[in-house]
C-alpha positions as CSV (number, residue, x, y, z in Angstrom):
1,X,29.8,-5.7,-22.1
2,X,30.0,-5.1,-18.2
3,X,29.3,-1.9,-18.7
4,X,26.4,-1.8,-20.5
5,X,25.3,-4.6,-17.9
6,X,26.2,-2.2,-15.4
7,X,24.2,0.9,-16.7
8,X,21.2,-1.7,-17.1
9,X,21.4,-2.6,-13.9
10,X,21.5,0.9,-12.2
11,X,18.8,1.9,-14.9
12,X,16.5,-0.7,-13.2
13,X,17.4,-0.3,-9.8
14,X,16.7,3.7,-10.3
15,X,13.3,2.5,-11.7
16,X,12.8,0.7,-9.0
17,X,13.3,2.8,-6.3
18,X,10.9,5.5,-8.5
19,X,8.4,2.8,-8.4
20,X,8.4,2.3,-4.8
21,X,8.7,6.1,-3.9
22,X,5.3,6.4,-5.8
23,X,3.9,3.3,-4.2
24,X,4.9,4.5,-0.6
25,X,3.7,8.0,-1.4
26,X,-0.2,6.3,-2.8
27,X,0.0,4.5,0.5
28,X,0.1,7.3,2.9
29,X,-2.5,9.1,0.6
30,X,-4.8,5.7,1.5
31,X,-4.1,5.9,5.0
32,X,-4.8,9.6,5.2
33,X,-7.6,9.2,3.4
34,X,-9.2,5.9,5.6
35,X,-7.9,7.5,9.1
36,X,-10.4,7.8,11.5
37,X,-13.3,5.9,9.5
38,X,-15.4,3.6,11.4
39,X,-16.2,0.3,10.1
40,X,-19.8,-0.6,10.3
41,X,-21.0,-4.1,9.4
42,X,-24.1,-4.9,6.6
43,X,-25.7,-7.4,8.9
44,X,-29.1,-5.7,9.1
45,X,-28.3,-4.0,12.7
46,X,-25.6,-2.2,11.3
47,X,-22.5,-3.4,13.3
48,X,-19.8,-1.4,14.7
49,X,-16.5,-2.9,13.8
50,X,-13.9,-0.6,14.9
51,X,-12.4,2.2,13.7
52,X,-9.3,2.7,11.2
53,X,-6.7,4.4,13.8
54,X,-3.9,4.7,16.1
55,X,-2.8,1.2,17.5
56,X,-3.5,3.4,20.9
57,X,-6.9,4.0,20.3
58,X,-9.2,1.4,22.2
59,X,-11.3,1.1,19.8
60,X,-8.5,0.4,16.5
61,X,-9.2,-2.5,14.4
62,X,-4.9,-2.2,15.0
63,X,-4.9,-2.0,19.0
64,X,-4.2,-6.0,19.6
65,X,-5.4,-5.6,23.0
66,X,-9.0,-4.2,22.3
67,X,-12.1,-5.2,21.5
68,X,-11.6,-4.4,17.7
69,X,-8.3,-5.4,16.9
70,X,-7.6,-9.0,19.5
71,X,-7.6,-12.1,17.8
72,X,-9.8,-13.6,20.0
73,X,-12.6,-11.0,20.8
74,X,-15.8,-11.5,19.4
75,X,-16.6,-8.2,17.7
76,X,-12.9,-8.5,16.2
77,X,-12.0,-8.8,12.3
78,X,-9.2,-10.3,12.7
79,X,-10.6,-13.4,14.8
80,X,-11.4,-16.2,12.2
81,X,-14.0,-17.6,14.5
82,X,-16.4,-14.7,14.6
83,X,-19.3,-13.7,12.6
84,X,-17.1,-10.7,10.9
85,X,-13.4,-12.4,10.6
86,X,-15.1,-15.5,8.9
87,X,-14.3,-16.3,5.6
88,X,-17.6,-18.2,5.3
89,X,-20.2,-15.3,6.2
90,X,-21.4,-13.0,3.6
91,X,-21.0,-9.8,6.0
92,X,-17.5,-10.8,6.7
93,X,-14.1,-8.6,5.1
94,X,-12.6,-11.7,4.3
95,X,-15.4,-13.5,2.5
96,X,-13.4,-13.2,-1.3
97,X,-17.2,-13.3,-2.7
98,X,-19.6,-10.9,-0.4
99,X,-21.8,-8.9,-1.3
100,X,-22.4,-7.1,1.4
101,X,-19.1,-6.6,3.5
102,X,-18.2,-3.8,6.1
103,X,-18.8,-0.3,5.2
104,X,-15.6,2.4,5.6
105,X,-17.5,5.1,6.6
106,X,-16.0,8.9,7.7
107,X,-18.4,12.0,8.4
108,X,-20.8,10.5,7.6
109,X,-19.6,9.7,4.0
110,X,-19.5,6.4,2.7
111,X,-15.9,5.7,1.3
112,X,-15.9,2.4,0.4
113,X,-16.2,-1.5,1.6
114,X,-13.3,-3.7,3.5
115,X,-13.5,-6.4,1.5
116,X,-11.6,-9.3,-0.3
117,X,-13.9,-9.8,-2.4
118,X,-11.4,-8.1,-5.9
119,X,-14.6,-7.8,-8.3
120,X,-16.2,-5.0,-6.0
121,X,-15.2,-1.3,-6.5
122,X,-14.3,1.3,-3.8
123,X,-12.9,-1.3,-1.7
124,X,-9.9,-2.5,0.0
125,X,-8.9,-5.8,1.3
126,X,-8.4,-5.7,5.3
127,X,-4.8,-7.7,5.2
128,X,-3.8,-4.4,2.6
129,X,-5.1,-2.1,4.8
130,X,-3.6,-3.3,7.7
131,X,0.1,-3.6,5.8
132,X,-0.3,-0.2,4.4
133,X,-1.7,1.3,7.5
134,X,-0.6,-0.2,10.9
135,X,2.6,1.5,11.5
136,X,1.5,5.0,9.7
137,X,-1.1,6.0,12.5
């Protein structure tokens, strides 16, 4: 019986690992895919929000002393305050029912929408992107 507890146990564990190789491997192929895209904000004047880059980049929605990725700064995403890090404004990533969030955009290519909003398609949800993404750039 310990045995075959034993062989289910690495079985699962082997499974597991698999499962998180292939999840680690469809994250980098995100982040490759979203680095460098700016994010542009449907507010009517066409906001620029940062760009999806290296923390060392000034203007990185993950450099936590610029304009685009500090808590506090106005044209910020992450500040909870501001028009585009409010949960309560249509144009904002983290309003779970916009319509019209922030546009990924790279050459001039739409790719999708930062959004939190799960219903739309082409999108992904700006606390995802930054786990996935942060540390990879």
């Amino acid at each position: 019986m310990t045995d075959m507890k034993n062989s289910y146990i690495t079985r699962l564990f082997v499974a597991m690992l698999l499962t998180a190789t292939t999840l680690v491997s469809h994250a980098e192929e995100v982040c490759d895919v979203l680095q460098d895209a700016v994010i542009i904000g449907q507010d009517g004047g066409n906001t620029y929000l940062g760009r999806i880059s290296s923390s060392f980049d000034r203007d990185s929605i993950f450099n936590e002393f610029g304009a685009y990725g500090n808590e506090f700064s106005g044209k910020s995403i992450w500040n909870e305050f501001s028009t585009f890090g409010n949960e309560f404004n249509n144009n904002s990533p983290f309003n779970e029912f916009s319509s019209s969030p922030p546009m990924l955009i790279k050459n001039r290519k739409l790719l999708g929408y930062l959004t939190s909003n799960e219903s739309m398609k082409s999108a992904i949800s700006p606390n995802l992107l930054k786990a996935l993404c942060k540390e990879t750039y």
